[in-house]
N, C-alpha and C positions, 0 to 999 in steps of 0.2 A: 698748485694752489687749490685748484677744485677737488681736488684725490682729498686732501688735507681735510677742505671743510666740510664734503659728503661724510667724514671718518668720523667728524667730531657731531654732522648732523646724526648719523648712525649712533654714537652714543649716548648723547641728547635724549634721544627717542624712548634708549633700552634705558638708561635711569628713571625715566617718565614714568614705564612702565613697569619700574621696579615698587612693588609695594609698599615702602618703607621710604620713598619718596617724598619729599617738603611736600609737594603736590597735594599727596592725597592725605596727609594725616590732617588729624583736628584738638581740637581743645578739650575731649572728655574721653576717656576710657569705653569703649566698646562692652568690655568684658566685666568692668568692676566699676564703674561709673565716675570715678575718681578724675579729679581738674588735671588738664594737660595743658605743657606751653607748646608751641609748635617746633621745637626745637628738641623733643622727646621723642626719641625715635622708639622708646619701649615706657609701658607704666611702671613706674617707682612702685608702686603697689602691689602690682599682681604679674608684674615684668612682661604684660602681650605686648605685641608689635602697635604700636601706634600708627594704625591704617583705617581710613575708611571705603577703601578700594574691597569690591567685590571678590573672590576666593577664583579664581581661573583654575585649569587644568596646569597650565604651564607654572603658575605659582603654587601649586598642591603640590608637585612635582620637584621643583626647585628645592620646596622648601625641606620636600623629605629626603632630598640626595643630603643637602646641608646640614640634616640633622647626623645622616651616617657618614659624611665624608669629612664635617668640620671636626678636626681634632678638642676636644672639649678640654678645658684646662685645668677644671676639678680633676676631672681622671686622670689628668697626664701627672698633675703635683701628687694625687693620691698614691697613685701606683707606684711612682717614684720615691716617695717616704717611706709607704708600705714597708720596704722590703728593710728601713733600718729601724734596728729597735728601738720603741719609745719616739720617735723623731717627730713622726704625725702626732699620737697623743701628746706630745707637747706644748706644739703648737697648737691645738684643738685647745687645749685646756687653759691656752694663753690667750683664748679669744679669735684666733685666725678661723671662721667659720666656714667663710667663704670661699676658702684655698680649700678646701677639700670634699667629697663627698660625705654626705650622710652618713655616719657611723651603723647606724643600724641599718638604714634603708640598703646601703654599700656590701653588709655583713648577708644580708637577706638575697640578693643581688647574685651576690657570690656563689654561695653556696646551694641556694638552687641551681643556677645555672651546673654548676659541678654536678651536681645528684642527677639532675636530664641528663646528665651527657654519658654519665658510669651507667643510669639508665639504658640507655640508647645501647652501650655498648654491651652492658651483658645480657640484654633484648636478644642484639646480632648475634653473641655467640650462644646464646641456645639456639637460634633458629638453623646455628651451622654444625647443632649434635651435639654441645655442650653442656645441654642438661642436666640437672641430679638424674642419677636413678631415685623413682617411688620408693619410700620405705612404707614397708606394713606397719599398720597400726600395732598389731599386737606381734611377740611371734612368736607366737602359737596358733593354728588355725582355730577361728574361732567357732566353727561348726564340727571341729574334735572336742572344744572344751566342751559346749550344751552338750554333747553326746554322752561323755562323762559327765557330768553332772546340771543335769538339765533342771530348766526353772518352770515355774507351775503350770507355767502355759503350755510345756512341752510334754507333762509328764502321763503318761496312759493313766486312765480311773486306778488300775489294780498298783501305779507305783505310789501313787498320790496318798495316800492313807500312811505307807509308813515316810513318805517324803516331811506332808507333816509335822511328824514325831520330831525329824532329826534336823530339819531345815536349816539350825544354825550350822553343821556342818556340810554346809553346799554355799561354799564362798559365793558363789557368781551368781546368787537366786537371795533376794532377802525380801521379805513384805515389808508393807510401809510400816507393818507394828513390830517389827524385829529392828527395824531401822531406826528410829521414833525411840526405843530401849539404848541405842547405842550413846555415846559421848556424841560430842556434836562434833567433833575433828573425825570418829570414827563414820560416824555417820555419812559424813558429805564425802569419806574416800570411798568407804564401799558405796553408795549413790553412783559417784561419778562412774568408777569401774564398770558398775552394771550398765549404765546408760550406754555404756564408752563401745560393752562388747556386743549388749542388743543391737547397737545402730551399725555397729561392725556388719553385723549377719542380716540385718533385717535393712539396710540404708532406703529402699524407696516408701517406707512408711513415716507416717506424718508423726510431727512427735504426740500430738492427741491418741492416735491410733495404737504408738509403742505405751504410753503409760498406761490405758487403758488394757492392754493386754498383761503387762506385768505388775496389775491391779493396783497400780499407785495411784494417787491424788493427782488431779489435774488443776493444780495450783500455779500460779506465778513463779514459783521457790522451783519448782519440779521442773517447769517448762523452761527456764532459763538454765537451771544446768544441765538438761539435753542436749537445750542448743549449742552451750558453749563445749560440748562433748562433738557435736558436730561440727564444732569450730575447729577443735583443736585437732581431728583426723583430718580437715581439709588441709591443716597446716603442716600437717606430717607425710601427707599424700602430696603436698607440690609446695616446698620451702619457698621455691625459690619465688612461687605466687607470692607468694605472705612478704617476702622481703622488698617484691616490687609495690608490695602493697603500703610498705613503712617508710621505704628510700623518699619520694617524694615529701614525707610528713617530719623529716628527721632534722631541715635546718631550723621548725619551727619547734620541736623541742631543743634546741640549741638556746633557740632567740629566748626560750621562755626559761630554760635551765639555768641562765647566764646570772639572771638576779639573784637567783638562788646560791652561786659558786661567790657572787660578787658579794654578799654580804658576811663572808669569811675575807675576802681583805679589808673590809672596811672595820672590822673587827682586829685584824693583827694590825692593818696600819693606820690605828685609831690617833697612836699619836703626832702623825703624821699630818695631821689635819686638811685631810683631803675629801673633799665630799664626797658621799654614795655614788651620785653618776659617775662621776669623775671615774671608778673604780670601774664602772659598768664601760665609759666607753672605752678605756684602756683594755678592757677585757675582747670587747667587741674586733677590735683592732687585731687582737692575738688570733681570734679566731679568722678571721677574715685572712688574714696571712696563711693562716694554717689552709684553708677552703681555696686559695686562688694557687699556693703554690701544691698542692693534688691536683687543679685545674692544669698544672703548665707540664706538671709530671704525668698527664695523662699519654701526653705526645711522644717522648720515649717508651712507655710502657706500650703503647700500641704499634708501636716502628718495630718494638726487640720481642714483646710479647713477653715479659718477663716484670714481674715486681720489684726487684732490685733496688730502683731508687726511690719508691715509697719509703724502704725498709730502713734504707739510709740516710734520707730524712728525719723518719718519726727519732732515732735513736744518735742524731749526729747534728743534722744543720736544726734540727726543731728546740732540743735541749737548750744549745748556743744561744738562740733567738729568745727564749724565756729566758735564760738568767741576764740577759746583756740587756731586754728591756725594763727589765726588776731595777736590776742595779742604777742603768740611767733613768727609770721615769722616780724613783721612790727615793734616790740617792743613799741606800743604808751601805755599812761598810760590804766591804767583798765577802768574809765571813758570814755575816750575819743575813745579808743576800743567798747565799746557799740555802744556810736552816730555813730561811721562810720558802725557797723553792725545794725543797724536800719537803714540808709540812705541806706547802698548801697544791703538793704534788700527789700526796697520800688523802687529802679532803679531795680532790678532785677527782678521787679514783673513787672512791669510795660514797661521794654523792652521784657521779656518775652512773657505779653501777644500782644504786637504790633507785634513780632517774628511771634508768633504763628498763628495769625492771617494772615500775608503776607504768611507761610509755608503754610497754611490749604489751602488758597484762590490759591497759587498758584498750590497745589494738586489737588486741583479741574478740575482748565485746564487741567492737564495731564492724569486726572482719564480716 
């Protein structure tokens, strides 16, 4: 009998002490100031824990094991639907808000966490000798070409007189009033050229220093395609820099491309009467499928070392997965379901690659 009621004093004590206890909570929101009954163990408002109990070591603790060991029931209904087509955007679109994670925040989620990880992993295997080989900028030494036809800065007093006469043919030497005569597509490829093979041969000079010596204008126009001349040898001197430099930035041109991909369904399934978002978070859904399962296929590819079931995903279970969520979330005949997955298989190829290119190109600048 005393075993019994020391057990139930012991628990008495730990629910006392439990934050979230009758005890300590109160009648207003700590966090958002909103009216509480005492019978609110969280605000309807802003959903914090109804406590007015001070923050302990033991409850900081608690609460963060809780946060990684409580199985959370968004994720589990998410990840569970995930995997059948249309099933989740279903129910999203019928209202169920709450049964699932965030479409986009979940998409975002995803596919970073994927990008760190393929990060991380071809981080490891360069550091274990995996590396590109350096490609030369040019290939041809570029201290053979000035030698053969050197530019004014190179040339002795006694060549310089007939160099003049003929300057237009000395490809890799142009002034800025031979350049300035050219077309403006002609002009910015010979520019670039020259800047591309000066900084080749000359890299520890400032770009003020190179234009200055190859008597150009020391303009904004001039200084910015140096630089991006010195851009683009860093990018050829170490790819795989440039690539580590884009991977992290790659699901946010996803997240930003998606609107863009989404307002071609909203166009073929106009008569469908489905709203914009609607389209958007069905899309979001695809990709997120697509991001978690290269997430799960990471695990074989690094046990075998081989790509294999990337390959036979992208070209086998990924196919399947788009025609079977078309079919069920838009309900069109099975025929007609194809043609719009062939059509808006070829728009997505082809905004894609326009995408990818404006992404890379603008990476570039920033590199």
């Amino acid at each position: 009998m005393f075993y019994i009621y020391s057990l139930m004093s012991r628990k008495s004590r730990a629910f006392k002490s439990f934050r979230k206890s009758l005890s300590y909570r109160g009648t207003e929101c700590r966090n958002c100031g909103h009216p509480l009954e005492l019978s609110d163990r969280y605000c309807p408002y802003c959903s914090q824990a109804n406590s007015n109990k001070s923050l302990s070591v033991r409850n900081y603790f608690a609460e963060f094991l809780s946060s990684i060991l409580v199985y959370d029931s968004k994720l589990r209904y998410t990840l569970r639907d995930l995997f059948s087509p249309a099933r989740m955007t279903i129910n999203y679109v019928k209202g169920q808000h709450q049964k699932y994670a965030n479409p986009f925040r979940f998409f975002l989620s995803v596919s970073i966490i994927y990008t760190l990880i393929s990060l991380f992993i071809s981080q490891t295997d360069a550091e274990n000798g995996e590396r590109s080989v350096e490609v030369r900028f040019v290939s041809k030494d570029s201290s053979d070409v000035f030698k053969e036809r050197p530019p004014k800065f190179l040339r002795s007093k006694e060549d310089k007189a007939t160099a003049e006469a003929d300057h237009l043919a000395i490809p890799y030497y142009f002034s800025e009033e031979d350049l300035k005569a050219m077309s403006y597509t002609m002009e910015k490829k010979e520019r670039a050229a020259l800047y591309a093979e000066y900084h080749y041969q000359y890299p520890e000079e400032s770009v003020a220093e190179a234009l200055k010596k190859l008597e150009h204008q020391n303009n904004f126009s001039n200084r910015w395609l140096y630089l991006r001349m010195i851009t683009i040898r860093k990018i050829i001197k170490d790819p795989e820099g440039f690539r580590d430099f884009l991977a992290p930035k790659f699901p946010f041109f996803i997240f930003f491309f998606t609107p863009v991909f989404g307002f071609f369904f909203w166009l073929i399934y106009s008569k469908r009467r489905f709203l914009y978002m609607e389209h958007l978070i069905f899309l979001f859904h695809i990709f997120s499928f697509y991001f978690l399962s290269k997430l799960i296929l990471l695990i074989p590819e690094l046990i075998l070392k081989k790509s294999f079931f990337e390959f036979l995903f992208l070209f086998t279970v990924l196919p399947v997965y788009l025609y079977k969520a078309l079919r069920r979330f838009y309900q069109d005949k099975p025929w007609l379901t194809l043609l719009k997955f062939l059509f808006l298989g070829f728009i997505f190829n082809v905004c894609f690659i326009i995408g990818i290119l404006i992404f890379v190109a603008g990476s570039v600048v920033m590199y």
